[in-house]
N, C-alpha and C positions, 0 to 999 in steps of 0.2 A: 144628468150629465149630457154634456152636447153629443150627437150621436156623431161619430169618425168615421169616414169612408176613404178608404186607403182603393186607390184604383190603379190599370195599367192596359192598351190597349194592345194592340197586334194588328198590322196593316199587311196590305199588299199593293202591287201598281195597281190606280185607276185604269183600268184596260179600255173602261168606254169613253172615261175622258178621256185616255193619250188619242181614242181613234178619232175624239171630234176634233181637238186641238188641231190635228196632222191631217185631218181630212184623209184617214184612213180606209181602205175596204175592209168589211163587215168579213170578206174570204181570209184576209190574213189571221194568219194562228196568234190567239193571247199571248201565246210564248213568246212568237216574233215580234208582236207589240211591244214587248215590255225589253227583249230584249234591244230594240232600237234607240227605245227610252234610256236604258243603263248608257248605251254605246255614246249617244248625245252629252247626257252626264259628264262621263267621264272623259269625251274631249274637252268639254269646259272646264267640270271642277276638278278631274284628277281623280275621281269615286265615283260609285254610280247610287250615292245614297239619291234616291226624287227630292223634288222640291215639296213640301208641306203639304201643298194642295194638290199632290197628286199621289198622297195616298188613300188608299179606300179601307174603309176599318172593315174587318172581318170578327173580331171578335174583342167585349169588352168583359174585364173582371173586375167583382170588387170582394174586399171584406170590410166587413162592418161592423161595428162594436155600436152598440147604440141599445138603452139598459143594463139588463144582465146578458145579455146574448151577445154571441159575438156568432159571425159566419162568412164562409169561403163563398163565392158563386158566379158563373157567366151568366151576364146578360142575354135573355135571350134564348130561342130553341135555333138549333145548329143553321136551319132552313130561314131563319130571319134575313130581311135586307138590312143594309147599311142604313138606314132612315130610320128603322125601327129599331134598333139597338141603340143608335144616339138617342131617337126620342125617350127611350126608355132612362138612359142617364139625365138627361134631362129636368124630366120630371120628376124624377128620384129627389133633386137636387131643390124642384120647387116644394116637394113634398117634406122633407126634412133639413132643409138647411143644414147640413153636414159639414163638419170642419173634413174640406178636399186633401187629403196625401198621397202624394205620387214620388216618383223619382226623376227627375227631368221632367215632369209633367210641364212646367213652364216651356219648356225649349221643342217641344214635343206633343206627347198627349193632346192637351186643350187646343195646341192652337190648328192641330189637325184634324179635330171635332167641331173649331171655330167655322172652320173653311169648310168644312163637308157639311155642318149643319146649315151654312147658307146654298151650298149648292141643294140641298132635298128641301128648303124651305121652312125649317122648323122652325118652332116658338121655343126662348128660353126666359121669361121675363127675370125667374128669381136669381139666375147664376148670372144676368148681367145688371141687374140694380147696383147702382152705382150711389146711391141716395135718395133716387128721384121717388120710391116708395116706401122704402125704410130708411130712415132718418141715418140710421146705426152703419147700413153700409156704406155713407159715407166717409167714414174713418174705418171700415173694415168691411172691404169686399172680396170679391174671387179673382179680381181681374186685376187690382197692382201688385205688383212683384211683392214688394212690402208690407202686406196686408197678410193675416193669418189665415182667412177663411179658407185657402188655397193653401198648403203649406209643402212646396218641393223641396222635400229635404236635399237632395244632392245639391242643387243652387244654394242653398243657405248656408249648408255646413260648410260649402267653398267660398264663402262671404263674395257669391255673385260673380266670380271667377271664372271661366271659362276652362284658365290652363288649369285649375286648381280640383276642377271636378273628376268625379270615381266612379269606375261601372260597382252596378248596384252588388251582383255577381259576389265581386271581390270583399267588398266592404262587408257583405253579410255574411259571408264564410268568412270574414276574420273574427265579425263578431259571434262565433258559434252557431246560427246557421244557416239551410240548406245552400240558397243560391242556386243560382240557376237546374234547372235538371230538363234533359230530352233534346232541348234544343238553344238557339237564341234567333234575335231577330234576325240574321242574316239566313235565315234556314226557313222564313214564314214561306216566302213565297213558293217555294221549293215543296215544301211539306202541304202548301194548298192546291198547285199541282196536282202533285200524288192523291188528293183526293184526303188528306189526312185533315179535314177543318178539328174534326175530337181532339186530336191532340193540340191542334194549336189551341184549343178552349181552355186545353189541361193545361199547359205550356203558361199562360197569361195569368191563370189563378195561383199558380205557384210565385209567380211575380208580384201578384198584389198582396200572396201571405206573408212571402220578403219585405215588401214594403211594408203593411202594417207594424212586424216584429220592427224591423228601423227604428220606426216609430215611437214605439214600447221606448227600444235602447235611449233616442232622443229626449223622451220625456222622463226619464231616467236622469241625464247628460241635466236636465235645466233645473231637475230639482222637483219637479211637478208628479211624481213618482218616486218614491221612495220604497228603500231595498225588497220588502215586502210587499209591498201595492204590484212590484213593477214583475216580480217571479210570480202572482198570481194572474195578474196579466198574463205573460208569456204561459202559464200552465193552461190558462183558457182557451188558447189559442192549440197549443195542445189536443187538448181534451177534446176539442173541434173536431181536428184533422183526425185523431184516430177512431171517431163515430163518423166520418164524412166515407161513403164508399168510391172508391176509384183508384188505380194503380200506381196513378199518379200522386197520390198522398204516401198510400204506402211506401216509393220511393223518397218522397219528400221525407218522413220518419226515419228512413234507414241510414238518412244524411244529416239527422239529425239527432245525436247524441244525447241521452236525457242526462237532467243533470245527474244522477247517479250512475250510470254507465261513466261519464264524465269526469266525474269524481274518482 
């Protein structure tokens, strides 16, 4: 079975690129950095979301289903830089050739691991073979919207829609469950401040467990999973979380209703 890598990332402002950008002093406060940044934003666009390339990844998740195992994890020890948790995706990625699942990952995700892995200079040859070394990715790579090897559910299921897309949040608390829990992204930078990077690790893996389950439901949705395949799935996933230690699953469970509680 092709191995599945269901991911989701968590940024914060580029503090040292806004200060080259703006030819900033090294004396002004990160905070006052970023909040000049926002302020710039939002005379323009009306928001202060940054531009792609001017976020800095703080911290990546993935879960994995690849054999019989399936598992939750950040990339990365909490003290890692941004170059070393892209390079780690990465490679991940030349190592296994993984069908990629995300949520917004097209709109989002990738293309702000595109931009940062050229800004630190890294090698990615497998995640952008486009043909030129395997024959196969030129009808199925990571990098056209329409190609599976990458597969953003929120874009697809809105058939490429913009006004048509769903926070991930909502969709999986409709589908039974957790959805978001502690925080969301407008709270990253906030929570890296305070020094809280742990929880935003926690924060991220709970996002790419959501996404995996999606997934599960989706390949449910096409047929490719059938009723029994797809509850033992979802119970492995399960099974995971309640041998995985940390507070954060425990919560994740508690919003998670088993199917006989349910019942």
């Amino acid at each position: 079975m092709l191995p599945t890598l269901a991911f989701d990332i968590e940024t914060i402002p580029d503090i040292a690129g806004l200060r080259r950008l703006h030819d900033l002093p090294d004396s002004l406060p990160d905070s006052d950095v970023a909040d000049m940044a926002f302020q710039k934003r939002r005379a323009s666009h009306g928001h202060d979301f940054l531009p792609l390339h001017l976020h800095r990844v703080v911290a990546i998740a993935c879960a994995m289903r690849e054999g019989d195992h399936f598992r939750v994890w950040s990339l990365g020890e909490p003290d890692e830089d941004e170059a070393s948790l892209l390079r780690r995706f990465f490679d991940g990625v030349d190592r296994y050739t993984p069908q990629l699942v995300s949520w917004n990952g097209g709109g989002f995700d990738l293309p702000v691991m595109h931009y940062r892995a050229l800004v630190h200079g890294l090698s990615a040859p497998r995640y952008w073979d486009q043909g030129e070394d395997d024959r196969d990715f030129k009808w199925n790579n990571y990098i056209s919207r329409y190609h599976s090897r990458h597969l953003d559910l929120m874009d697809l299921l809105a058939l490429y829609q913009g006004r048509a897309a769903v926070p991930l949040d909502e969709l999986a608390k409709l589908c039974g469950f957790p959805g978001k829990l502690g925080m969301d992204g407008s709270q990253v930078w906030g929570a890296w401040q305070a020094g809280r990077l742990p929880e935003i690790r926690d924060y991220c893996e709970t996002d790419a467990a959501n996404t995996y389950l999606m997934f599960l439901r989706f390949q449910r949705l096409r047929g490719l999973l059938q009723p029994q395949a797809y509850e033992a799935e979802v119970a492995r996933v399960r099974a995971t979380v309640e041998r995985t230690p940390g507070e954060h699953w425990r919560a994740f469970l508690a919003a998670w209703p088993s199917p006989a509680s349910a019942g």
